[in-house]
C-alpha positions as CSV (number, residue, x, y, z in Angstrom):
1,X,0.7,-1.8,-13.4
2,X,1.8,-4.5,-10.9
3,X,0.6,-5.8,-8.4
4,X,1.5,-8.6,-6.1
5,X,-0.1,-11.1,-3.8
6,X,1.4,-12.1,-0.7
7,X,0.5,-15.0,1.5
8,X,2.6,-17.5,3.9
9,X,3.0,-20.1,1.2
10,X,6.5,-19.6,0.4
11,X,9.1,-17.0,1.6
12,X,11.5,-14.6,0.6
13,X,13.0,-12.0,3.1
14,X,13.4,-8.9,0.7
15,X,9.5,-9.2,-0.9
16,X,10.6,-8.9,-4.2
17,X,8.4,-11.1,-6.2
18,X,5.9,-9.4,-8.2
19,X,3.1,-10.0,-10.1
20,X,1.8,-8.4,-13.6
21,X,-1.6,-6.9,-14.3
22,X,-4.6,-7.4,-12.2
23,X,-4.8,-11.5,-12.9
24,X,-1.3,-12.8,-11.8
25,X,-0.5,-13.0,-8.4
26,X,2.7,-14.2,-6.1
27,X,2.9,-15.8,-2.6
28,X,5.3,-14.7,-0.4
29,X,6.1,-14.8,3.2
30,X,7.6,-11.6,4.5
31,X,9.2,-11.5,8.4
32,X,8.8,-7.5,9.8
33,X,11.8,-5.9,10.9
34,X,11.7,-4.8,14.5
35,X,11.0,-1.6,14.1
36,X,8.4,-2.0,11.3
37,X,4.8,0.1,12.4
38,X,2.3,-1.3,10.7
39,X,-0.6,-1.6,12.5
40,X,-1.6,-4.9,14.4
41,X,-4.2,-6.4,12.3
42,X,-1.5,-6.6,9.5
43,X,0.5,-8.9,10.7
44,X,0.6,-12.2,13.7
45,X,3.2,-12.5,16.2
46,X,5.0,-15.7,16.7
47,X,7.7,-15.7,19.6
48,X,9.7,-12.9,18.4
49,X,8.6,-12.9,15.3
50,X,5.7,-10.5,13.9
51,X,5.0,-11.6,9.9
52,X,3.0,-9.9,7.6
53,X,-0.8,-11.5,7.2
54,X,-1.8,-12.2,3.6
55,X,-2.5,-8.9,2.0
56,X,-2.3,-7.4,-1.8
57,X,1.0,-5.0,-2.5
58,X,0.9,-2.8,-4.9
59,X,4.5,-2.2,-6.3
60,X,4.3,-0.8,-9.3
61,X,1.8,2.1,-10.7
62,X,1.4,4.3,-13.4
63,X,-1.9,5.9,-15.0
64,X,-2.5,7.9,-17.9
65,X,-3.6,10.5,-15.8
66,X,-7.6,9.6,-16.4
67,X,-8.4,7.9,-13.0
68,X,-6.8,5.1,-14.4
69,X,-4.5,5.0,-11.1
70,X,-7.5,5.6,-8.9
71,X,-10.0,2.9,-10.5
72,X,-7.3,0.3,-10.3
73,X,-6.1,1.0,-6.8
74,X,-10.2,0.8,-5.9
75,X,-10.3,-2.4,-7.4
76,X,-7.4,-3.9,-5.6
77,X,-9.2,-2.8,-2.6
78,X,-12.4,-4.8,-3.6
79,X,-10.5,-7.8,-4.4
80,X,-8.8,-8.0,-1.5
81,X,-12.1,-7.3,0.6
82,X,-13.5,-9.9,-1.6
83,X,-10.5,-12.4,-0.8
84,X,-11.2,-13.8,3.0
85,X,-7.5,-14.5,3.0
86,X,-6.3,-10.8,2.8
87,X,-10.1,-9.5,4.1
88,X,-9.1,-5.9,3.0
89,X,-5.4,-5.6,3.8
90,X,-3.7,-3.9,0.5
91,X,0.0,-2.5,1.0
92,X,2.0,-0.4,-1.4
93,X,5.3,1.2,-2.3
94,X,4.7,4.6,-2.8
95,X,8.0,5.5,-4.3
96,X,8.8,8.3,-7.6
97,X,8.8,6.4,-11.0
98,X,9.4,9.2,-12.7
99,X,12.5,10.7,-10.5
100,X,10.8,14.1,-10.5
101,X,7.4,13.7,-8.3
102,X,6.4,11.1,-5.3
103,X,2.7,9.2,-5.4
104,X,2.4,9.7,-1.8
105,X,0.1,12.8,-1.8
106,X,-2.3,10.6,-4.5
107,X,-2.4,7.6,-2.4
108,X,-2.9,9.6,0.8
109,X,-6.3,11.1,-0.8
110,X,-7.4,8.0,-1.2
111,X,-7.3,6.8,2.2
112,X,-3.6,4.7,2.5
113,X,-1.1,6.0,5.6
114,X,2.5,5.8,5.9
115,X,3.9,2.7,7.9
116,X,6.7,6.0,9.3
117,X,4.2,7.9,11.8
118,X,6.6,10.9,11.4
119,X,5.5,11.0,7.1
120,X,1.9,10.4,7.9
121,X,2.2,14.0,9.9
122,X,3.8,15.7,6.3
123,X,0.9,14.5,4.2
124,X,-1.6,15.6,6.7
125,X,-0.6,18.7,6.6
126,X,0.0,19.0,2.9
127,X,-3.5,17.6,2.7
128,X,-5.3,20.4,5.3
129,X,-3.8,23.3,3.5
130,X,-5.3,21.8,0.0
131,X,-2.1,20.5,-1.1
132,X,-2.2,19.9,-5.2
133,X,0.5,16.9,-6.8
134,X,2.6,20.2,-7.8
135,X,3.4,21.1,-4.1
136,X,2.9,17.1,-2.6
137,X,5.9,16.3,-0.2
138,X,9.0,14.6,-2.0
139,X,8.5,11.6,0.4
140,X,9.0,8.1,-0.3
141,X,8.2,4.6,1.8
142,X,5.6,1.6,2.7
143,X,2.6,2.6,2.9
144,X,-0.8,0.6,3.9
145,X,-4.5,0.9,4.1
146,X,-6.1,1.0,7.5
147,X,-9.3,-0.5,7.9
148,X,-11.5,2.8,9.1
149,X,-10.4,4.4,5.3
150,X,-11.6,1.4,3.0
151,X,-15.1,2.9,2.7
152,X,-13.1,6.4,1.9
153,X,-10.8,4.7,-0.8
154,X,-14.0,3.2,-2.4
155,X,-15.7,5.8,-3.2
156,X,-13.0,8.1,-3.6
């Protein structure tokens, strides 16, 4: 598991710093491209500029199957609560590690939306008709966690 933390101490434009296990942490400073969508309390706006606020990324995750996956993405969530420098904001990649299956579905359930509008639609639907990970959407992307589904991610 990996996990990053990303503040505006330092910058690199692609993000790809990354930290190991739950301890270890990385600051970044990340400028949005244009047509990024994530939702205005994620970032500040500077001229032209919109840059990501501090939050915790998620990059890398894989469970044993166990709620290992959900425990540690609920703890993420806490700590960044906890932090007053992120004050919730988590951010992930939810991309297939595997090459055969895509997170997305698991991440949806617990609360975290596509930054694409147009994916968030899939997954809703999916999710309405009881979707199971053996019939989840094959979609990939950035994905974050809007403040009204903390609570839901908590005690998921």
């Amino acid at each position: 598991m990996q996990i990053s933390f990303f503040t505006q101490n330092s910058y690199n434009n692609n993000c790809n710093f990354e930290g190991k296990c739950r301890s270890q942490f990385v600051n970044v400073f990340c400028e949005l491209p244009k047509d990024s969508e994530f939702p205005r309390d994620y970032y500040i706006k500077t001229n032209n500029t919109r840059i990501l606020k501090p939050h915790y990324f998620i990059k890398f995750l894989w469970g044993d199957g166990n709620r290992e996956g959900t425990n540690f993405v609920q703890d993420v969530v806490i700590k960044s609560l906890k932090d007053n420098r992120s004050n919730g904001r988590v951010i992930l990649d939810a991309k297939k590690i595997d090459a055969r299956t895509s997170p997305a579905g698991f991440y949806y359930k617990l609360g975290f939306r596509f930054v694409a509008e147009k994916l968030n639609k899939t997954l809703e639907y999916w999710y309405k008709n009881n979707g199971t990970k053996f019939n989840a959407p094959d979609v990939e992307g950035k994905m974050y966690l809007p403040k009204e589904n903390i609570e839901q991610c908590i005690r998921y």
